[in-house]
N, C-alpha and C positions, 0 to 999 in steps of 0.2 A: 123331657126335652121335646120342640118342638121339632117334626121332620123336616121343618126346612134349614133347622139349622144343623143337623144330623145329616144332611143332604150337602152340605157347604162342606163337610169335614170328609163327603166321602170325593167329595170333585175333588177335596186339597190332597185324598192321601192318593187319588189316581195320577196328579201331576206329579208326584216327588217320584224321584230314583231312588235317592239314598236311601239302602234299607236303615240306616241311624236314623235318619231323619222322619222314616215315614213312623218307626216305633216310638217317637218323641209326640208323635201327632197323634196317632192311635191310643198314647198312654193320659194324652190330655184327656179326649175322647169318653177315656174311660171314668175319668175322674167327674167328669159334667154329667154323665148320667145320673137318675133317676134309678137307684138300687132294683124298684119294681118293672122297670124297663132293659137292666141289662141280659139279659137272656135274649127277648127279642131281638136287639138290638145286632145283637152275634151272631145270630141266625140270619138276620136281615143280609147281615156284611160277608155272610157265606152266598147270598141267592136264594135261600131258602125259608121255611118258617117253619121248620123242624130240623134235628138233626143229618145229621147227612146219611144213617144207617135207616131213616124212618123211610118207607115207599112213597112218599108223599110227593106228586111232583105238579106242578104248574099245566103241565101238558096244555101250553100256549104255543103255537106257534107265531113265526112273523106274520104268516096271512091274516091271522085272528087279530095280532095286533093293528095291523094296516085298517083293519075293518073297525077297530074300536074309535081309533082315529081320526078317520072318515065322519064316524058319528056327529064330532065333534066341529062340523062345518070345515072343516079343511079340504082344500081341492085335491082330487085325485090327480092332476097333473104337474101340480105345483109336491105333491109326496112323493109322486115317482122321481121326480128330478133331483131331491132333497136325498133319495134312498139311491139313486144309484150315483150321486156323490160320493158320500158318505158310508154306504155299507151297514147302518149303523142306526139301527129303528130308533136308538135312544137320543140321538142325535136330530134326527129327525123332529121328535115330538119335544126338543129342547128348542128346536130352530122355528118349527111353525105353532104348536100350541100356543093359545093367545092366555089361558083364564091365569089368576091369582092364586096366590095361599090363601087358603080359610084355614090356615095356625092350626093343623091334623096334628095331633102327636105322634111320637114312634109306634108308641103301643095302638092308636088308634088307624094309621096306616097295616101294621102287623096283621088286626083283625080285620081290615078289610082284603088283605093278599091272602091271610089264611081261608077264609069264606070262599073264596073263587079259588084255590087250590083245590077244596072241600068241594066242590059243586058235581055231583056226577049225575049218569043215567041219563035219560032220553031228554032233549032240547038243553042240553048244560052247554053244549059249544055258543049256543046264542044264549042264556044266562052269564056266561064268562065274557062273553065280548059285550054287554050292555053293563057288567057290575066294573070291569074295566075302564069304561069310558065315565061311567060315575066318578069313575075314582080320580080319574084324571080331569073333572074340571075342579075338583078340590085343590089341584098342585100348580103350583110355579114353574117357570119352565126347568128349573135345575132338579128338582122332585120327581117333575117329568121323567127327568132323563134317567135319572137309577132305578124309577117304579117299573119303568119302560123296559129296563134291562135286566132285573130282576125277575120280568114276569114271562122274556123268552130266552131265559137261561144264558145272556149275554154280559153279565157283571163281571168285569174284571178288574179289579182293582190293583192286582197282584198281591195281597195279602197270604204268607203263608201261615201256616199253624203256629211257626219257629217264632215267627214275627209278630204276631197276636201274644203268645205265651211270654214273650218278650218286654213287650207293651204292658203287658199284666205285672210284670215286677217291673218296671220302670214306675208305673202308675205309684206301685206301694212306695219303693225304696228309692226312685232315682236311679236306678241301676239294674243290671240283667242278673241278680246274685240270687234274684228266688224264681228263676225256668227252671232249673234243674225238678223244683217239688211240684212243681205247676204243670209239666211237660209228662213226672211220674204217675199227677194223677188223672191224665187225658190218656197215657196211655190204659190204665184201668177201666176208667169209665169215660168213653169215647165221645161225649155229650159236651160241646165247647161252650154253648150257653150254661149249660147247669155248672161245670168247672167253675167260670169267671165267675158266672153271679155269686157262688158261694164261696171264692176267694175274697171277693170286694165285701158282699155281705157280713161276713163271718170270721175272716180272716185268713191269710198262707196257712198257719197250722191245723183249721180246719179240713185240711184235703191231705194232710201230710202221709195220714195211715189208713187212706182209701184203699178198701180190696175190690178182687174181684168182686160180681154179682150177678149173677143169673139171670140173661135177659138183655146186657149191654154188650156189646163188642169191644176184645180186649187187642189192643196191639200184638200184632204177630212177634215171637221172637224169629230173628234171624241168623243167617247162617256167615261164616267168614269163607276164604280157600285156603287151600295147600296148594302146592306143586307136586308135591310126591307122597306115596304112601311112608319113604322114611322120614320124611320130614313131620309131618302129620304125627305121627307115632310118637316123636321126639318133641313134637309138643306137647301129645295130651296124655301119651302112657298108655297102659291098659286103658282099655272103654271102651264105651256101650255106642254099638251099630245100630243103625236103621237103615232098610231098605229108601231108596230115593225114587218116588213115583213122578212121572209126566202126569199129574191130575189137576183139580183144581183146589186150591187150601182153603177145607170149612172149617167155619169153626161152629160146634156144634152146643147149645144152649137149650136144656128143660128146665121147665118146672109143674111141679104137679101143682100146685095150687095157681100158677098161670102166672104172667107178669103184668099186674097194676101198679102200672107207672100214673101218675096224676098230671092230666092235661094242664099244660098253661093256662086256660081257663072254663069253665066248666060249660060254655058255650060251643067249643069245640068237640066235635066228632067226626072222627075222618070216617069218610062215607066210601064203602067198596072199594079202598086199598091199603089201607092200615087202620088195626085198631089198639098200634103198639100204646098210643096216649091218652086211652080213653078209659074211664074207671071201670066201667062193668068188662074188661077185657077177659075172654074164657082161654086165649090164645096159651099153647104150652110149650112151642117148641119156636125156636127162631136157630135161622143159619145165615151163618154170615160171610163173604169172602173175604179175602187177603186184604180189599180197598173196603172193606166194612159194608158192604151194600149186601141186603139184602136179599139171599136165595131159597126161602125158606116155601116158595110157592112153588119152585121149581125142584124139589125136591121131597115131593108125597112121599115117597117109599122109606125117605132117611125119617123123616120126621114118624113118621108110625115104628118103626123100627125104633128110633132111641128112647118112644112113648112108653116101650114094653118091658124096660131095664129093671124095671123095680127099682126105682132111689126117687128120692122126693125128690131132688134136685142136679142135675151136673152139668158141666162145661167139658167139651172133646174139643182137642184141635188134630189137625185129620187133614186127607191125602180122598177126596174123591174121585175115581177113576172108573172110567166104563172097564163093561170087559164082553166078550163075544161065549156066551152062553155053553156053545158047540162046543170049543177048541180050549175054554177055559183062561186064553192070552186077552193080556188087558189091550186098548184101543187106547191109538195115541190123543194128546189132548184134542188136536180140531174135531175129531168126533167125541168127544168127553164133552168138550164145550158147546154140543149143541144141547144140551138139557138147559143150558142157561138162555131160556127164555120165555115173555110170557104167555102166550099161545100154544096151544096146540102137545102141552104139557103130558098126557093123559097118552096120547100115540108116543113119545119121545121114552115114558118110563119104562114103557112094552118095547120097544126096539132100541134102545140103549138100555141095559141095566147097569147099574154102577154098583162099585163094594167100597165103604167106607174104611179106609185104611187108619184106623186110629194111633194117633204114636205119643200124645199125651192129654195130661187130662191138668184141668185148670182149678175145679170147683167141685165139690161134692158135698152134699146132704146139708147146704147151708155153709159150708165152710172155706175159704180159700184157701187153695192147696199149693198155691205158685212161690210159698216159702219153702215145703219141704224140699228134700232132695230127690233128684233124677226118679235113682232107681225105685224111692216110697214109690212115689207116682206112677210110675207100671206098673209095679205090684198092684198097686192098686185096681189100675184101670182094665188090666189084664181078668184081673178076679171078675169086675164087674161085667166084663163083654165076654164070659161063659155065658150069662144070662141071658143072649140074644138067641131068641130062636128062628129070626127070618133068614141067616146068612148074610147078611148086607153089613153088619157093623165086626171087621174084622182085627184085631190086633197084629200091629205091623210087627214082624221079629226083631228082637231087640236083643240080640247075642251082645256078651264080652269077648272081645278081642286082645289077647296078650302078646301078640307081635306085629313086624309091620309083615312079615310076611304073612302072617294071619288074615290082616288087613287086607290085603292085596288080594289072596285068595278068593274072599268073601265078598269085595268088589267084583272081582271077573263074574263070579257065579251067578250075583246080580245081574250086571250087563248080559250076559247069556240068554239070562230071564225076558229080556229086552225092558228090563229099567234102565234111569237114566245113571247110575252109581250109587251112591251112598250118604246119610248123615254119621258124622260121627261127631260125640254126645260125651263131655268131660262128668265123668262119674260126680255126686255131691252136689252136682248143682243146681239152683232154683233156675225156675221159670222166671224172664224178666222181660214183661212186655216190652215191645218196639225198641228192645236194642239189638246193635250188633256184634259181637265179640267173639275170640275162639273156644268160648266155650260149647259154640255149636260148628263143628266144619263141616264143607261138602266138598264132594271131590265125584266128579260127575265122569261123565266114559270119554270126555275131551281131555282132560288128564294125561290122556295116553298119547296126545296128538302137541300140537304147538300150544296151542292157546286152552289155558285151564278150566276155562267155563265156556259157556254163550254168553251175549250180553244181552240185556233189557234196554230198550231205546226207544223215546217216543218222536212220534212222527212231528216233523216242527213244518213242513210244506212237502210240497211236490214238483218235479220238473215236467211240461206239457210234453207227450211223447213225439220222435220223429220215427221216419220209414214208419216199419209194420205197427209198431206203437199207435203213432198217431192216429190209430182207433179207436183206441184208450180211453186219449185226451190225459195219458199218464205214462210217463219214461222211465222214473226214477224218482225213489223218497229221498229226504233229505232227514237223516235221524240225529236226535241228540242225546245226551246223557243229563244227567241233575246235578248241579254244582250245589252242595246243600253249604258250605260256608256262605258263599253270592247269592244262595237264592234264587237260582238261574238256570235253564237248559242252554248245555254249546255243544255245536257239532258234532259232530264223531265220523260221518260216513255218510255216504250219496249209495244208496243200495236200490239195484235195480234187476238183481239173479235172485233165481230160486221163486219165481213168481208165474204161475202158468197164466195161460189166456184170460183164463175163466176166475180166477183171482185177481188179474189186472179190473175187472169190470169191476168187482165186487169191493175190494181199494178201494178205487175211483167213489162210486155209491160210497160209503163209508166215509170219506174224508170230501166232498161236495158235501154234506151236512155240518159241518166243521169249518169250512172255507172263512177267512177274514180278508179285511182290505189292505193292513201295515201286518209288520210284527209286531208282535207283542213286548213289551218291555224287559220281560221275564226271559229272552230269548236274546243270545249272544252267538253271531254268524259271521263272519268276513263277509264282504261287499262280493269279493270274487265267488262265491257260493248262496247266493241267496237264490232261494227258489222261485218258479214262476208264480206259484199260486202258494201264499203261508196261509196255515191254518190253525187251528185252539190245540196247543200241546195236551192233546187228551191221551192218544191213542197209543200204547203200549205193543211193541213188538220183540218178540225172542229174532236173536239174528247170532249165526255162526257165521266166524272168519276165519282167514288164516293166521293171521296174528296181528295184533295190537304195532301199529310203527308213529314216529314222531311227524309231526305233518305242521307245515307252514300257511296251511291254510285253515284248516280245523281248528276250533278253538276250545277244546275240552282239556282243561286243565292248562289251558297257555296261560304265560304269564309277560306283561309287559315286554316285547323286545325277543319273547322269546317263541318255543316250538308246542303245538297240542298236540294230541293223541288222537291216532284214530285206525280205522279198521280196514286193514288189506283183504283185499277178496269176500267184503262182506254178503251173506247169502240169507235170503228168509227163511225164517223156521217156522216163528208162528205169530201170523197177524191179529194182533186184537188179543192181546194175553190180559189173564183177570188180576190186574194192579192198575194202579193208581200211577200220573208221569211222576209222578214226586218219590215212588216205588224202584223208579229202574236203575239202573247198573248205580252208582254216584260215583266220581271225578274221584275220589281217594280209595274207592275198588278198582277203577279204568288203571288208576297208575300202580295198585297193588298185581292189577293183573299183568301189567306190563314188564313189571320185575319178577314177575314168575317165569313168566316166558326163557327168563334169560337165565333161569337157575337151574333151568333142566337138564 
C-alpha cells in the first residue's frame, strides 16, 4: 500500500468518535494491506517501529523538528505563527510544506523512520534532522502530518489495543466474536504487529495455543477487593497468602542461550539501545515493568543475580523493593523508584539496594507453566531461589490460611511490617495474563479505614496556581479514571493536598512536557471543570481519599441524566506510578469500590 493512502485512513480514523465506527475503518484497513506490510503498518499506527517493550525511541524533539522544516525553505516566521496557532508540529508541516507524493510505500516510509530511530553517537542529532527533512520532501502534506507526529511522539489517533483487537476480528468475521483469542494471545506475546500479521497471515487458530516465551512480556495478572477479612474468607475459603509490597512489578525473563528474535529486516540493527531484534543477539536477561517497558538496564544487580540460578531458561513475576541496608526495613516506593532511570545507574545500585520479592513464576526450562496450579508453581519457584547466592532474589511467604481470623492476623502482622496488606491467592489456580477476577484479592491497610484501597488516576490537566501557588504556575490536577467499555478517561477529582513545595516544581516540570492545546477525544470532563492547561493522559498517580461520593459534576461512570463518582478529600500519594493510563483504577472498580464503602 501506498503511504499516502495509509495516511488518508489514518486522518479518517483521527476524525471518527465512534469507537463502532472507527473499528469498521481500521478493519477495512486491515483488509487492504499487503500481508508483508502488516507488521509495520501496526507499529506505525502505535508511533513507533518496534514494539512498545523494545527501547527503541525516536529521541526527536520539536526543536529538531522545527529545524528539519526550516531546511525545507519555509519561513521561520510564517512557522512560528503556524506553531503557536496550532500547538501542533504536524499541523504545521500539513499547512506549510509545499512538495508531493513520490508514491513511498508503508514499508518504505517504516525503513526510513527506522534508520533515523537507529541513528546514534557523535553528530546523529544533525544526521536526524537532515535524513528528516529528506523524508519530508518525499511526502504530501497529509504524509507530512503523521510522519511529523510520529517522529515527536505526538500521534494520537485514539486507537486502543481493545479497538485494534476488535478491528482484527471484524476484518476476518464481520463481527467482534474472535477478540476474545486475539486479546489471549497479546496478552502472551505482547508484540501487536507479530499477533495481527500472523492472525491475517496464517489465520485466528494459529494464535489460539500461544504460550508464554522467554524474552517477551507477559500481561500482568491482576488483583480484585474485599471489604472485609470475612467476606474475603467467604469467598475464597482456605488459601494461600502473600505479603503485599509498595515496590515496583518486574517481571523477570532468562535465557541461557540469549533471545534471537529475527529483525524485520536484515538491514536493521539497533545501534547502542537495543539489540532485542537483531540476530547475533548475546543478550540473556530482560525485565520488564507492569506497562511492559523495559527496566533491564536499570537493574544490573537483578539481572546478574537471576544469571546465577542454574536453569536454562525462566520467567519471575516479582515485587522490587529497596530496602535500607542498616535497619533492614524496606523504603517506600518514591525512593524504590529512583533506580528507574537512565543515567547515573552504577551510584543508584550502591545507595539504593533492592531485594526481589518473587511470588510466581511463569516459564521454566523451555516450558510454560501458567496452566499449572498455584501451589506447583511455588513449589517450584521456591526450590529454585535456594539457588541464589547474592540475597537479592527472595521468595515472598506464601502461608495457608484456614480462617478469616487467621487472615486477619497475618494481615496486621504485615502492616506492622510497614507493608501495604496482603494478596490473597484461590488455591488451583492458573496464571492468566491480563485478566482481572477474584481469583486474586487484595485487601491493603485501608481496609481498616472508609475507602478499601487507593485509587490509580491519571492526570488529564492542571489548574494555574493562585496566592502562594501562583509560583507554581500550578494549584490543582485534575484526575481521571479509565472507562474501559467508552474507551475513555472521566473525571474523578480536582486534587491539590498531600503535595509539598518542592513536588509542586517537579509536577509542574513533568506535565509542561506533556501540555496540549484541546482535549483529547479520549477524555470526558463537564464544561464546569475543565482545566486551565490539558495535557497527554500519560501520567499515572496513587491518590488516597476519604471516600468515594456521587457527584454532579464528575463524570466517572455518569450516565445520561444522571450522577459520577468521585473522590472526597482526595490526597497524593505517589506521583508518577509505573503503569500505563489505561492501567489505573477502571469505572467498574471506582463503583465496585464505592459499594464496599457501604458494606462495612
Amino acid at each position: 500500500m501506498k503511504f499516502s493512502e495509509f495516511a488518508k485512513y489514518l486522518d479518517k480514523l483521527e476524525s471518527i468518535a465512534s469507537r463502532n465506527e472507527m473499528t469498521e475503518v481500521l478493519a477495512q484497513l486491515l483488509k487492504s494491506l499487503n500481508k508483508k506490510e502488516i507488521k509495520e503498518a501496526m507499529y506505525l499506527m502505535q508511533g513507533r517501529v518496534v514494539p512498545r517493550f523494545v527501547p527503541l525511541e525516536f529521541n526527536f524533539a520539536g526543536k529538531q523538528m522545527i529545524k528539519s522544516i526550516l531546511k525545507l525553505g519555509v519561513g521561520e516566521k510564517k512557522l512560528d505563527r503556524s506553531y503557536k496557532k496550532t500547538g501542533d508540529l504536524g499541523l504545521v508541516a500539513e499547512e506549510l510544506l509545499k512538495s508531493r507524493s513520490k508514491g513511498l510505500s508503508i514499508k518504505e516510509v517504516y525503513d526510513s523512520l527506522r534508520a533515523i530511530a537507529e541513528l546514534a553517537g557523535e553528530g546523529s542529532v544533525e544526521r536526524k534532522i537532515n535524513s528528516v527533512s529528506e523524508l519530508l520532501k518525499k511526502l504530501n502534506k497529509t504524509e507530512a502530518k503523521f510522519v511529523t507526529r510520529i517522529l515527536v511522539g505526538k500521534l494520537r489517533l485514539g486507537l486502543s489495543d481493545k479497538t485494534v483487537l476488535d478491528a482484527v476480528s471484524w476484518s476476518i468475521k464481520g463481527d467482534k466474536t474472535l477478540r476474545n483469542i486475539a486479546e489471549r494471545a497479546y496478552s502472551v506475546r505482547s508484540d501487536m504487529g507479530e499477533i495481527v500479521e500472523q492472525i491475517l497471515t496464517d489465520g485466528i487458530g494459529s494464535v489460539g495455543n500461544l504460550g508464554v516465551k522467554a524474552g517477551l512480556p507477559v500481561a500482568s495478572k491482576l488483583v480484585e477487593r474485599e471489604s472485609t477479612f470475612e467476606k474475603l474468607f467467604e469467598r475464597l475459603g482456605e488459601h494461600i497468602i502473600q505479603p503485599k509490597y509498595d515496590g515496583m512489578r518486574a517481571q523477570i525473563h532468562y535465557s541461557k542461550k540469549g533471545f534471537l528474535l529475527k529483525a524485520s529486516s536484515s538491514k536493521h540493527k539497533i545501534q547502542n539501545q537495543s539489540t532485542l531484534f537483531t540476530e547475533d543477539s548475546k543478550e540473556t536477561v530482560r525485565i520488564f515493568s507492569r506497562n511492559m517497558e523495559s527496566l533491564t538496564e536499570m537493574f544490573p544487580d537483578v539481572a546478574e543475580a537471576v544469571s546465577k540460578l542454574g536453569v536454562d531458561s525462566i520467567v519471575i513475576d516479582s515485587e522490587v523493593i529497596g530496602f535500607d541496608e542498616n535497619t533492614g526495613n524496606f523504603l517506600p516506593f518514591q525512593e524504590t523508584s529512583q533506580r528507574r532511570r537512565k543515567y547515573g545507574v552504577a551510584e543508584k545500585v550502591e545507595s539504593i539496594p533492592i531485594k526481589v520479592m518473587a511470588f510466581d513464576i511463569l516459564y521454566l526450562n523451555g516450558k510454560d507453566l501458567t496452566l499449572e496450579k498455584l501451589e506447583k508453581r511455588i513449589s517450584k519457584l521456591e526450590t529454585i531461589l535456594k539457588k541464589d547466592k547474592t540475597g537479592r532474589l527472595v521468595m515472598s511467604e506464601s502461608p495457608i490460611v484456614k480462617s478469616a481470623k487467621e487472615l486477619e492476623s497475618k494481615f496486621d502482622e504485615y502492616v506492622e511490617q510497614g507493608l501495604e496488606g496482603l494478596i490473597s491467592k484461590k488455591l488451583d489456580t492458573q496464571y492468566e495474563p491480563g485478566t482481572r477476577n477474584f481469583d486474586w484479592i487484595k485487601l491493603k491497610f485501608t481496609v481498616k479505614s472508609h475507602l478499601a484501597d487507593t485509587i490509580d488516576a491519571v492526570v488529564l490537566g492542571y489548574y494555574q496556581g493562585q496566592g502562594q501557588r501562583a509560583k507554581f504556575g500550578l494549584g490543582a490536577l485534575l484526575l481521571g479514571v479509565y472507562n474501559k467499555k467508552k474507551e475513555r478517561f472521566e473525571s474523578t477529582a480536582k486534587l491539590g493536598t498531600g503535595i509539598t513545595d518542592e513536588e509542586f516544581i517537579q509536577i509542574k516540570k513533568a506535565l509542561t512536557k506533556i501540555e496540549i492545546k484541546s482535549k483529547p477525544k479520549n477524555v470526558e470532563v463537564s464544561k464546569v471543570l475543565e482545566p486551565d492547561v490539558w495535557v497527554e493522559p500519560k501520567i499515572v498517580v496513587e491518590v488516597e481519599a476519604d471516600e468515594i461520593t456521587e457527584s454532579k459534576t464528575h463524570t466517572a461512570g455518569m450516565k445520561e441524566g444522571g450522577k459520577g463518582l468521585s473522590l472526597r478529600f482526595p490526597r497524593m500519594k505517589v506521583f508518577d506510578r509505573d503503569k500505563g493510563p489505561e492501567q489505573t483504577t477502571s469505572i467498574k472498580e471506582l463503583k465496585r469500590l464505592f459499594k464496599l464503602q457501604r458494606t462495612k
